[in-house]
C-alpha positions in Angstrom: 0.0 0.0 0.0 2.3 2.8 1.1 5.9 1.8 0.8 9.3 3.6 2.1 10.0 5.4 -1.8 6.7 7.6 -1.3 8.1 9.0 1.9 11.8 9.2 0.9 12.1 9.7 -2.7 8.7 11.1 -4.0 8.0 14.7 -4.4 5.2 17.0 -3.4 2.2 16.6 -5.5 3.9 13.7 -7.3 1.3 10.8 -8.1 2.2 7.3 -6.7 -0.1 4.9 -7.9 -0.2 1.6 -5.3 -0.4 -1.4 -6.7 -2.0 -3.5 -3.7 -4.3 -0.3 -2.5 -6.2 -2.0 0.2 -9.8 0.1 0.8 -9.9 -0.9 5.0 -7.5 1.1 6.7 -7.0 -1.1 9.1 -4.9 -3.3 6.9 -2.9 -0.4 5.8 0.7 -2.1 6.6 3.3 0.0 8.6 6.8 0.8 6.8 9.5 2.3 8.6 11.7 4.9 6.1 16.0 5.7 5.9 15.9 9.0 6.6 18.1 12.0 7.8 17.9 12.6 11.3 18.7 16.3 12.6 19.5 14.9 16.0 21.8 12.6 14.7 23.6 14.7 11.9 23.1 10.9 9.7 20.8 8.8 7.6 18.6 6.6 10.3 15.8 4.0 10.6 12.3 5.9 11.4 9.5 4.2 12.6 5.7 5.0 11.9 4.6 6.4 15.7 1.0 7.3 14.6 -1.3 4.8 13.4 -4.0 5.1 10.4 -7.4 4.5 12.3 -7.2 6.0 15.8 -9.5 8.7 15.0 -12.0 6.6 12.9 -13.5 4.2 15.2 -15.6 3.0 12.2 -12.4 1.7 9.8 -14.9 1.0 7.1 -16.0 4.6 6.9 -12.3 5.6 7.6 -11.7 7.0 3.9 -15.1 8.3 3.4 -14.5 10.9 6.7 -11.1 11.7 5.6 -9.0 11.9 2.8 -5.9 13.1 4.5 -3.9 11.1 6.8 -1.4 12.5 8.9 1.7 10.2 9.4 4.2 10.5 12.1 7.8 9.1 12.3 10.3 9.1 15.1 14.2 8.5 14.7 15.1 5.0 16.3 18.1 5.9 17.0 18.1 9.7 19.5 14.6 8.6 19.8 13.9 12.5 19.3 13.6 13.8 15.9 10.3 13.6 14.3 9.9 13.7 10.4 5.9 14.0 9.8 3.8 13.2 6.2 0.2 14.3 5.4 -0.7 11.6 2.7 -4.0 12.8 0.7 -5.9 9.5 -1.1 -7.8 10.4 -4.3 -11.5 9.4 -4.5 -11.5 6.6 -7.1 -8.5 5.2 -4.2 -6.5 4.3 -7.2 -3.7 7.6 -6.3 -1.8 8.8 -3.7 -0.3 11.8 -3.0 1.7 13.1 -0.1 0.9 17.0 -0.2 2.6 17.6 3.1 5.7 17.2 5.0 8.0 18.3 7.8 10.9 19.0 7.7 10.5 19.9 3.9 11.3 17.9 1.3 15.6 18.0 0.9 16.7 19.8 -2.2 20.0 17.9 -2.5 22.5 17.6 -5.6 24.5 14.1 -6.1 28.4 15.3 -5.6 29.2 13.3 -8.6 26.7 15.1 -10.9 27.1 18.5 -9.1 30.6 18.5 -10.4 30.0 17.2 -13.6 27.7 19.9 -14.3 29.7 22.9 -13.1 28.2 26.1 -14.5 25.1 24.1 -15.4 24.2 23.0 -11.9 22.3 26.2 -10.6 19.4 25.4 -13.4 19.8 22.2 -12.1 19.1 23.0 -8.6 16.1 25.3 -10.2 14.9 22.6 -11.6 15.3 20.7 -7.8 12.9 23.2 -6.7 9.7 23.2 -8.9 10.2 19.7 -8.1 10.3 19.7 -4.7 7.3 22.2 -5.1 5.0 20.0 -7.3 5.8 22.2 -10.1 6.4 19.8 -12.8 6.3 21.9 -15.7 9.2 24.2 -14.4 11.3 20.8 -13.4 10.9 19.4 -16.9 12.1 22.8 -18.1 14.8 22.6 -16.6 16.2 19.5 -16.9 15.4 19.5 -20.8 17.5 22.3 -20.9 20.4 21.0 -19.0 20.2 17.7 -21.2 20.4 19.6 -24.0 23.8 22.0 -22.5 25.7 18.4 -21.9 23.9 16.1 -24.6 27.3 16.5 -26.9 30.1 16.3 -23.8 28.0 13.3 -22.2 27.9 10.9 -25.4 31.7 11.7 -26.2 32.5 10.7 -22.5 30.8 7.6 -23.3 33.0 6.4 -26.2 36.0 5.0 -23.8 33.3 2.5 -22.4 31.7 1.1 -25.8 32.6 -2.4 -26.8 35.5 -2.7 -28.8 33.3 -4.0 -31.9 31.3 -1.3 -32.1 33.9 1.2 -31.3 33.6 2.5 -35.2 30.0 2.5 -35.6 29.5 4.8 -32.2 32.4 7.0 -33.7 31.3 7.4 -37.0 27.8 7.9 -35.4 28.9 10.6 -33.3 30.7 12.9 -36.1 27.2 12.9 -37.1 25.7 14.1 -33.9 27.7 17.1 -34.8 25.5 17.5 -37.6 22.4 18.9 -35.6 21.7 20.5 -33.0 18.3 18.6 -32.0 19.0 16.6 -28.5 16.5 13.9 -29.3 18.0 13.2 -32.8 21.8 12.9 -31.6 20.4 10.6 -28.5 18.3 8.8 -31.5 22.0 8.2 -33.6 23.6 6.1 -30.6 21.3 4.9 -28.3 21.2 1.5 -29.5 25.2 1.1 -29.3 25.2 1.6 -25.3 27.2 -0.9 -23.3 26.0 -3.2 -21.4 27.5 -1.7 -18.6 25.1 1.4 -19.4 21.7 -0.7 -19.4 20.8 -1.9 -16.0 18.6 -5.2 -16.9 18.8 -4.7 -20.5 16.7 -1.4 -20.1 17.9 1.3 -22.5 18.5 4.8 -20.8 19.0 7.0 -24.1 16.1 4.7 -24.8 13.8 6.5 -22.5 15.3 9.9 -22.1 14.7 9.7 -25.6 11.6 8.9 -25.1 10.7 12.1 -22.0 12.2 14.7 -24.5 9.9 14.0 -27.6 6.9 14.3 -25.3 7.9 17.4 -24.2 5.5 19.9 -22.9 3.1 20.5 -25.1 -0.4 19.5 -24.1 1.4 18.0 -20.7 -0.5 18.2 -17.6 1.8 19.7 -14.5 1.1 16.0 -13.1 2.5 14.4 -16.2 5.3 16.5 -16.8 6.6 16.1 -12.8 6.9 12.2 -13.7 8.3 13.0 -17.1 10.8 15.1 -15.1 12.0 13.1 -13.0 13.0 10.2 -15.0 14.9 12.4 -17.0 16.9 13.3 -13.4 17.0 10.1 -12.3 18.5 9.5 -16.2 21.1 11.8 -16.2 22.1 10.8 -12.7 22.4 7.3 -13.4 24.6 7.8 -16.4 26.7 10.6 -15.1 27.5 8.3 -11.9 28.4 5.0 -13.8 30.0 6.5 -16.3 32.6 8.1 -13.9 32.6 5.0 -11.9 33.2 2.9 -14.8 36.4 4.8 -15.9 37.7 5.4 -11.8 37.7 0.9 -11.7 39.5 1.0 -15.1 41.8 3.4 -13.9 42.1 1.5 -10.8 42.9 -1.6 -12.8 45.3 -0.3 -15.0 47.1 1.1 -12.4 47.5 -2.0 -10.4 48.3 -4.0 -13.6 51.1 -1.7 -14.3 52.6 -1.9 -10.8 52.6 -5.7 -10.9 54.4 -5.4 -14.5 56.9 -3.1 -12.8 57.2 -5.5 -10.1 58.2 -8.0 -12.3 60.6 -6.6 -14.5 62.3 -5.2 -11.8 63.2 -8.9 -10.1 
């Protein structure tokens, strides 16, 4: 019913769709959250303190009095800090949203991608905001047009981790990126010669982001384009992170195998 990513990952206004949504209250099941604690100056383990029925003694008329439920959590750890969601359940009880919460919803940047982006990062942190706001038309805004500032620096970065037989065909297709200055037809030129390394269980990232940027925003709800938003974040993320990762263990490797070499010729 509710799970951990609504409270931890999803933002304001953002539609999470259950895929068990159980009617009775009652058999709502409790799920405690990783958090930040305030107390603690760390991520903890917060348990659910309030309960979903206390104030409807009649659980089967629970959802018809209210719509809103107010959730409370409390840091297992200093037993002291208190992080708090009000969780609204549409009508039709097929969506949830969570239009509240304290403290506020944390606009943070990865470190990896932060750096990566450089002078780019302040629209990205814009576009952290009409996120964390609900605001999904600004967010997608905003991250279009920082995927479209790094589209040409990000597929160059990943020629070093193609497989050696297609290391030609991703070359030659990326001379022709440089041939227009549409974001969706560059991604469209090389998406299919990712790695393997760069599709998590055979799913295609270029695939989708692909995908979110030809949708665009024209006759997008703000509901549709918050989604749409932020699986193009979650996107760039993702590829940013293994890409640097990838090259970091082949540097690591190389750097061992050359000291072992060295080793050897030296004895």
């Amino acid at each position: 019913m509710l799970t951990k990513e609504l409270f931890e990952d999803y933002s304001l206004f953002r539609k999470f769709e259950p895929s068990d949504f159980q009617p009775e209250v009652r058999s709502w099941k409790y799920v405690s959250i990783n958090m930040e604690c305030k107390v603690c100056n760390s991520k903890q383990t917060f348990n659910m303190t309030s309960d979903f029925f206390s104030d409807y003694p009649n659980d089967n008329n629970a959802l018809a009095q209210n719509r809103v439920f107010d959730i409370r959590y409390l840091c297992q750890s200093c037993k002291d800090f208190e992080r708090r969601f009000f969780v609204y359940v549409s009508e039709d009880l097929n969506t949830i949203y969570k239009v509240g919460q304290y403290p506020e919803w944390e606009i943070k940047m990865d470190k990896n991608l932060e750096k990566t982006l450089h002078k780019h990062s302040k629209t990205f942190r814009k576009g952290l905001v009409c996120e964390s706001q609900g605001y999904g038309i600004g967010a997608f805004a905003y991250y279009r047009r920082i995927t479209e500032d790094i589209i040409d620096e990000l597929l160059e970065s990943i020629t070093d981790l193609i497989d050696v037989d297609n290391q030609t065909e991703y070359k030659e297709a990326l001379e022709k990126t440089k041939q227009t200055r549409v974001t969706q037809e560059k991604i469209d030129l090389v998406k299919d010669l990712l790695p393997s390394i760069l599709r998590p269980n055979g799913m295609n990232p270029l695939g989708v982001l692909h995908s979110q940027l030809s949708e665009g925003l024209h006759a997008e709800s703000d509901e549709a384009c918050l989604e749409n938003a932020n699986h193009i974040k979650s996107i760039l993320i993702f590829l940013i992170n293994q890409i640097i990762q990838s090259k970091e263990s082949a540097k690591g490797f190389t750097e061992s195998m050359k000291s072992l070499l060295t080793k050897k010729a030296n004895k």
